[in-house]
N, C-alpha and C positions, 0 to 999 in steps of 0.2 A: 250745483245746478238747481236743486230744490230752491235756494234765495230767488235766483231769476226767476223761475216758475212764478212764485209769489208775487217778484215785482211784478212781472207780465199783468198777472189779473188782478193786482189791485192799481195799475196804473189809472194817472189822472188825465191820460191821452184823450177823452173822447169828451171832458169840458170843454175842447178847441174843435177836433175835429170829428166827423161823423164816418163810418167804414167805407171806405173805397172798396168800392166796384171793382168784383172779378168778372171780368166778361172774356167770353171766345173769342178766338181770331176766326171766321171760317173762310177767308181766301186761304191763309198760311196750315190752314188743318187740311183744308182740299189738296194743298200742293204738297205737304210733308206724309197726309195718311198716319197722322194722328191727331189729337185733339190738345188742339193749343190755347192757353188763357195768357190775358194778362190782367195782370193788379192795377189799378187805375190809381198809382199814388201822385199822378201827375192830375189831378181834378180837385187838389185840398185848395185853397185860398192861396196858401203861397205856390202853390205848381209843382211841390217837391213833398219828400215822406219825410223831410227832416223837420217840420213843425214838430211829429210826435218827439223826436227822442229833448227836443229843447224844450218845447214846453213841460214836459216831465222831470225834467232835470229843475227847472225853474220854481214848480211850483212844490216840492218837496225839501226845497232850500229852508232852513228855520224862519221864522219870522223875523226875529231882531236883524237873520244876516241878509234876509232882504230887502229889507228897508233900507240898508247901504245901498245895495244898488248889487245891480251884473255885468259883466263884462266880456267879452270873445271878440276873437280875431279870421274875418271870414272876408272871401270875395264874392259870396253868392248866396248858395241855398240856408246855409245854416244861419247868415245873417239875417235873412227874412225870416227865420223859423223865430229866432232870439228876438228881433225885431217885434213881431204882433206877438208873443206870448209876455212878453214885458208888456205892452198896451192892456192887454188880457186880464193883467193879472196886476196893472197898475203900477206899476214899481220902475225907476228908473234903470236905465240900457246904456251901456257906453258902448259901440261897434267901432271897433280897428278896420279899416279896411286898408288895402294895399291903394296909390295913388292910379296904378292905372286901371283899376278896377271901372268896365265900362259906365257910364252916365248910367243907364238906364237903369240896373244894378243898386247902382250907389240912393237914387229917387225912388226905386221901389222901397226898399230899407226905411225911408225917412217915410214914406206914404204910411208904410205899415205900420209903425209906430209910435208916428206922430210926437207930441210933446214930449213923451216919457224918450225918447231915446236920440243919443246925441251919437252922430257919426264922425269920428277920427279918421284923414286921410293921412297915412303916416309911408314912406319907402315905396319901393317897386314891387316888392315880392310880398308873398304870405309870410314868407319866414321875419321879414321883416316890420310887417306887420306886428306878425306875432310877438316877437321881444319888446315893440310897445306895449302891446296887450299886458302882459306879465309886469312890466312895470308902472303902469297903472293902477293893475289890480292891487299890490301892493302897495304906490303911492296912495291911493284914495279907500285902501277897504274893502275892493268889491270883490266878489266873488265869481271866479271864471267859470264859463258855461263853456267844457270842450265839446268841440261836433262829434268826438265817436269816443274817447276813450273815458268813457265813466258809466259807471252802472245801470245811474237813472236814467242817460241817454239809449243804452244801450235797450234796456228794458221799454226804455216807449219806442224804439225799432220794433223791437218783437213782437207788439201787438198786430202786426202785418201777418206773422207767422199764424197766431192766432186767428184771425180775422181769416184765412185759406183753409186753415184747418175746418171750421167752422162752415165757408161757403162752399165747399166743397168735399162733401160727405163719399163719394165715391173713390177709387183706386187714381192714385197722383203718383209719378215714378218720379218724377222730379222739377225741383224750383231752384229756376235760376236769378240769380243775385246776385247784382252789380256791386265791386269791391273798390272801395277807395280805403278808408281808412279802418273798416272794417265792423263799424258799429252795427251797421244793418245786418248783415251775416252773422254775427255774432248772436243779436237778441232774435233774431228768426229762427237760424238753426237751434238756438237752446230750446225755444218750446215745440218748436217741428219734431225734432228727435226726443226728445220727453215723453209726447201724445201720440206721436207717429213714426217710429224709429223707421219701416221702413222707404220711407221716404226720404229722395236721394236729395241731400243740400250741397248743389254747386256753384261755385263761386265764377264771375266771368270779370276778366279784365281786359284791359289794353293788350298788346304782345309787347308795347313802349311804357307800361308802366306794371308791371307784372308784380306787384309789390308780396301779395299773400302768396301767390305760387313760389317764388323764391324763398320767402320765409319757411312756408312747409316744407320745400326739398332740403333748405337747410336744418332744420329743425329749433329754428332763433329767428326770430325779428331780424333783419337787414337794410341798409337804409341804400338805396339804390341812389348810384349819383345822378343821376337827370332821369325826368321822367317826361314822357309824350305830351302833349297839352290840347289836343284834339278834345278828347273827354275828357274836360278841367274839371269836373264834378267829382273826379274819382284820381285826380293829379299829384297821389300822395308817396312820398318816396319811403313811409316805412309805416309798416302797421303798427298799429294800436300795440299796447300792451296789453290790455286784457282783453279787446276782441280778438288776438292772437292765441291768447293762452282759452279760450272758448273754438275759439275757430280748430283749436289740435283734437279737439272732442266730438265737433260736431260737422265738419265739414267734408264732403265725399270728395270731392275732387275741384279743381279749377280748372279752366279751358279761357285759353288766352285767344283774342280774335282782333284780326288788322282794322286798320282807319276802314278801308275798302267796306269788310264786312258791318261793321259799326253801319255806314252810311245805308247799307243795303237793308239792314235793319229797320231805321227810323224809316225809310220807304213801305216797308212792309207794314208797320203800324200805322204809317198813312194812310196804306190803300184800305185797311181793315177797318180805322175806325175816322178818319179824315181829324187828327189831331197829330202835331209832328213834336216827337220826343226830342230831349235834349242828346247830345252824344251815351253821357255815360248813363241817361235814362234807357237808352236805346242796347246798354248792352247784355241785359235778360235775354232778349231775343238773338242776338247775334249768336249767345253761347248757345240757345233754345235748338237752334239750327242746324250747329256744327255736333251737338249730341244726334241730334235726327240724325244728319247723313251719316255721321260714323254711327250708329246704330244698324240704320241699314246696311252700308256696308260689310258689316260682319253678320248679319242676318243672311246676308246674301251669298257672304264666302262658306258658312258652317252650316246653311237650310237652307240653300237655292228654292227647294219646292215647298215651302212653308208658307201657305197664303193667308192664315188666322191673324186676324186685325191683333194691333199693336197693344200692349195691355197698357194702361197708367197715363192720365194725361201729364202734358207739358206745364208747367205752369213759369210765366216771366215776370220779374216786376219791373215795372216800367218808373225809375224811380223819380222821374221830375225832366218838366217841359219848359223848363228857361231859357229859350235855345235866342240867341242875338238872329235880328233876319236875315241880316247880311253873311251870315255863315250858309244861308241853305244853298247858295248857287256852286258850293264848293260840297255840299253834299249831293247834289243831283249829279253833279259832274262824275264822282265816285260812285254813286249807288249799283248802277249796271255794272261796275268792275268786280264790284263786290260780290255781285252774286250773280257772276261770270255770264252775265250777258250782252257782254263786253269786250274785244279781244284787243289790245294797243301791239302791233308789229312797229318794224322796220326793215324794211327789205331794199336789196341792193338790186338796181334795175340797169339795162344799158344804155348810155346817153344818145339816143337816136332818137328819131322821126318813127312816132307811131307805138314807141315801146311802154307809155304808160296805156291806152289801148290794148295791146297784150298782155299785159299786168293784171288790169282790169277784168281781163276777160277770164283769165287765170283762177280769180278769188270765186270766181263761178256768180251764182246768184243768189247775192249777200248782200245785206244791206251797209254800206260803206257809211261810216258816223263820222270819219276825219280821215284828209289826207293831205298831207302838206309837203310839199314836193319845189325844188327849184332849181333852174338850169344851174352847173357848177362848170361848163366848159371841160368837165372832164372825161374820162370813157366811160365813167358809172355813175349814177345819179343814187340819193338816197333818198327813202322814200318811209314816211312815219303816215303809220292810219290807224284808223280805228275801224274792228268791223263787227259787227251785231252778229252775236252768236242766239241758237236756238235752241242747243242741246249743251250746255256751259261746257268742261274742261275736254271732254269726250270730242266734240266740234272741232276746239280749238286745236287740237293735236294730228286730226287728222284737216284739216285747213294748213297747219304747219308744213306738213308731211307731202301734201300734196304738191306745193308751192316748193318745196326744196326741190320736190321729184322732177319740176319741171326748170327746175335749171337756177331759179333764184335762191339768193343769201337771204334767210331771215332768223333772225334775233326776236326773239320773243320779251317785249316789253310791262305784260302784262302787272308786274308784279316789281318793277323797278319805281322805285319811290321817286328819284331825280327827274327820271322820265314824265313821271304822271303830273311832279308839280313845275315844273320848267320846261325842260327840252320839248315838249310839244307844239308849246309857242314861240320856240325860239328857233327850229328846223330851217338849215341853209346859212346855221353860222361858223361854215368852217374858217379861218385865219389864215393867212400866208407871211411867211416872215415876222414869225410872234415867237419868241425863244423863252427856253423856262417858264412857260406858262404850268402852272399849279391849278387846281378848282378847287374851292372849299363852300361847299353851302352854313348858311348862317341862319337862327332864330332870334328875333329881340322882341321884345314887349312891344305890339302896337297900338299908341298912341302920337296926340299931334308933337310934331320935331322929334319922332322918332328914328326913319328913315336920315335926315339930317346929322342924328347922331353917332348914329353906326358912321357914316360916313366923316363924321372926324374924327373918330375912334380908327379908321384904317388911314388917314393924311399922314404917311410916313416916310419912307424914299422907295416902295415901290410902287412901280406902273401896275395900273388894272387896266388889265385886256379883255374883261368880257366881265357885265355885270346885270344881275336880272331880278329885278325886282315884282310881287305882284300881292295886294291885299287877298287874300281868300276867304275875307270872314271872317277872320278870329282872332284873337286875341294876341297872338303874335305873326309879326311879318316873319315872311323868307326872303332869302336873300341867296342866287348865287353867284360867288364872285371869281373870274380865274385872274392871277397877280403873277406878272411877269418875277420869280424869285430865284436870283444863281445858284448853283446848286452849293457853292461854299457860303450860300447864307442861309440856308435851309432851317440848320439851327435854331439859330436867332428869330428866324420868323417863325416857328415853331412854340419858343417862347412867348413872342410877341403877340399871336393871338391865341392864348392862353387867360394872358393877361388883362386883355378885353372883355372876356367874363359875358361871353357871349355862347350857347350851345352851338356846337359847330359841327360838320365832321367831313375830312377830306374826300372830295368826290374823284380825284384825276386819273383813277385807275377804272374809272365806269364805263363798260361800254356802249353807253348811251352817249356819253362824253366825246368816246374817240371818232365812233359813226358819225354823229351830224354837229361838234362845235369845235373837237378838237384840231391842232395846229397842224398846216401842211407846209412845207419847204418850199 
């Protein structure tokens, strides 16, 4: 731990960048009754904290092996960090990027770097990427710049730890830090617990890419087979090796938090400082949050009458704001789910004259956000809404509670993923005379003839009876498809999109599925 120490303070982090701003949150301190900061690493030049660990890594490289040249394989932050610290520091950049790595992406990279750095568009994936990278570096020389598992990287993370430490001279209970590959967490917690052992370092991830929680229940690195891509910042399926083997020393705990909460986050860092974080910069605060309530919560179970203020503030790092635009309309959509002020039902009503009126009048005086409803000729109609809660899960429960009491079926959707990205818009698609119908939702890379592609990737001998496609922003499409398949070819289909090589995962037992799409005789 002593070596990191050392790097920490004699890094060469602040030739490039100058100390990010810890600033308060005080809507989010008024609303949680403590005192919350966040690390402003999203105000450097590139928008992200990953300048420090690459530039430090870069400019401690020997001389002679510089002058070859650098090399990494990135879709985003780290390629911009590698990017302007090769300009920096003069010396030519080779960047691997993956092919569908957005435009805007790919133009920042070449902005930042100008002459000195050539950009390689190689495969779909990072992994793919990646094995050009490595061949490269060995074809030509150069010397590879990994984004989190190397010392000097690791150490100009750290200077962040340093830099709280520093701004913030009074009682800290805990800093939360966003986990992908694990470099940031790593050289943070080393000089946090060094200078300030009692200060809590926790780690916040995906609950879809849980990479560091699983390693430490394991007690080993693990390399998870798909991970979420919502927060692609942090879309790493195994940690580091030696911010893993740092992280077993210095880490208190992780707390894992949904897309929902994610988005509810980056709204909170809106309202507070009118600057909007990327996903996985947005996930400090998310995990900021869920320590709050469960704090309270046992505050409240073990010292009901304890009213003395909260000791230690919160502090989050906000780790980078490269968020694509077209992603926000799919985080506004989510934000109020997240932070349950929000409630998504389905409730079975009767098909008469007048009975959405009594429905209506039922949910009392709410404000209704969504209600999609449409004649089925049958005795029951089904009915998908949305209704604005004021009091989050507490509301929701007894709104449930009420609405059973007085006679209706409701299904609580709040927390159904299918539901939230499909079935909303698709309410009133039940079938009649559709046999062996299956549902399988689908993700693929989006980009142009994407969609197209998928769709000759399934041209096979079954029928699709129900297919639903919609951009949301990001980087990969969805897709859900239900495919008429016998049940003695189950099999084989089973097989067959395997083989496609596409994340999938069967939806036909969902009860979102069977209330408003599924097949009626």
């Amino acid at each position: 731990m002593d070596d990191y120490i050392k790097r920490i303070l004699t890094s060469r982090v602040y030739e490039v960048v100058d100390e990010s701003p810890l600033d308060e949150l005080p809507r989010l301190s008024t609303r949680l009754k403590r005192r919350a900061f966040l690390k402003r690493e999203d105000l450097h030049s590139v928008f992200s904290f990953k300048i420090r660990g690459a530039y430090n890594r870069i400019a401690n490289i020997p001389e002679d092996l510089r002058r070859q040249g650098v090399i990494c394989a990135s879709a985003g932050n780290h390629a911009q960090g590698v990017a302007l610290s090769a300009e920096r520091l003069g010396i030519r950049a080779t960047i691997v990027m993956p092919t569908t790595t957005p435009s805007i992406k790919v133009e920042a990279v070449r902005k930042l770097g100008g002459r000195t750095v050539v950009v390689v568009l190689v495969g779909e994936t990072f992994d793919e990427a990646y094995v050009e990278a490595r061949r490269l570096e060995a074809q030509d020389g150069l010397t590879f710049v990994h984004p989190f598992d190397d010392p000097d990287v690791i150490a100009g993370q750290g200077t962040i730890g340093l830099e709280i430490v520093r701004q913030h001279a009074s009682a800290i209970d805990a800093i939360f830090v966003p986990v992908g590959g694990g470099g940031l967490i790593a050289g943070l917690g080393a000089y946090v617990k060094y200078v300030r052992p009692d200060i809590k370092v926790i780690g916040v991830e995906p609950d879809d890419a849980p990479t560091l929680h699983h390693a430490l229940a394991e007690n080993a690195r693990v390399s998870l087979r798909q991970v979420g891509i919502f927060a692609d910042g942090v879309a790493v399926r195994q940690i580091g090796a030696e911010p893993f083997r740092l992280a077993r020393e210095v880490v208190d705990e992780v707390i894992l938090v949904s897309t929902d909460e994610i988005c509810a986050a980056i709204k909170d860092i809106f309202d507070d400082t009118r600057s909007i974080a990327e996903p996985s910069g947005a996930l400090g605060v998310a995990g900021l949050k869920k320590y709050a309530a469960r704090s309270d919560a046992d505050r409240n179970q073990h010292s009901p009458h304890d009213r003395r203020p909260r000791m230690g503030s919160l502090i989050a790092i906000n780790s980078g704001a490269n968020m694509n635009f077209d992603r926000l309309r799919h985080v506004a959509e989510r934000a109020d789910l997240g932070e349950r002020k929000e409630a998504l039902l389905a409730a079975t009503i009767p098909e008469r004259p007048g009975s959405f009126r009594e429905f209506s009048s039922a949910i009392g005086n709410r404000n209704i956000t969504e209600f999609n409803y449409r004649y089925s000729g049958q005795d029951e109609a089904r009915v998908f809404l949305g209704v604005e809660l004021t009091d989050g899960l507490e509301e929701q429960r007894r709104l449930i509670e009420s609405l059973c009491a007085k006679g209706y079926q409701i299904l609580d959707l709040s927390d159904n993923e299918m539901a939230k990205l499909h079935v909303r818009y698709m309410v009133g698609g039940h079938a009649t005379d559709v046999a062996n119908e299956i549902l399988y939702r689908f993700e693929f890379p989006e980009r142009r003839g994407a969609l197209q592609r998928f769709l000759d990737g399934l041209a096979l001998g079954w029928n699709i009876s129900l297919f639903h496609y919609r951009n949301h922003g990001s980087d990969y499409g969805r897709v859900l498809v239900g495919m008429q398949v016998p049940t003695e070819e189950r099999a084989a289909f089973e097989v067959y999109i395997r083989e496609l090589g596409y994340v999938f995962a069967e939806e036909s037992a969902n009860p979102a599925y069977a209330m408003f799409l599924g097949t009626r005789a």
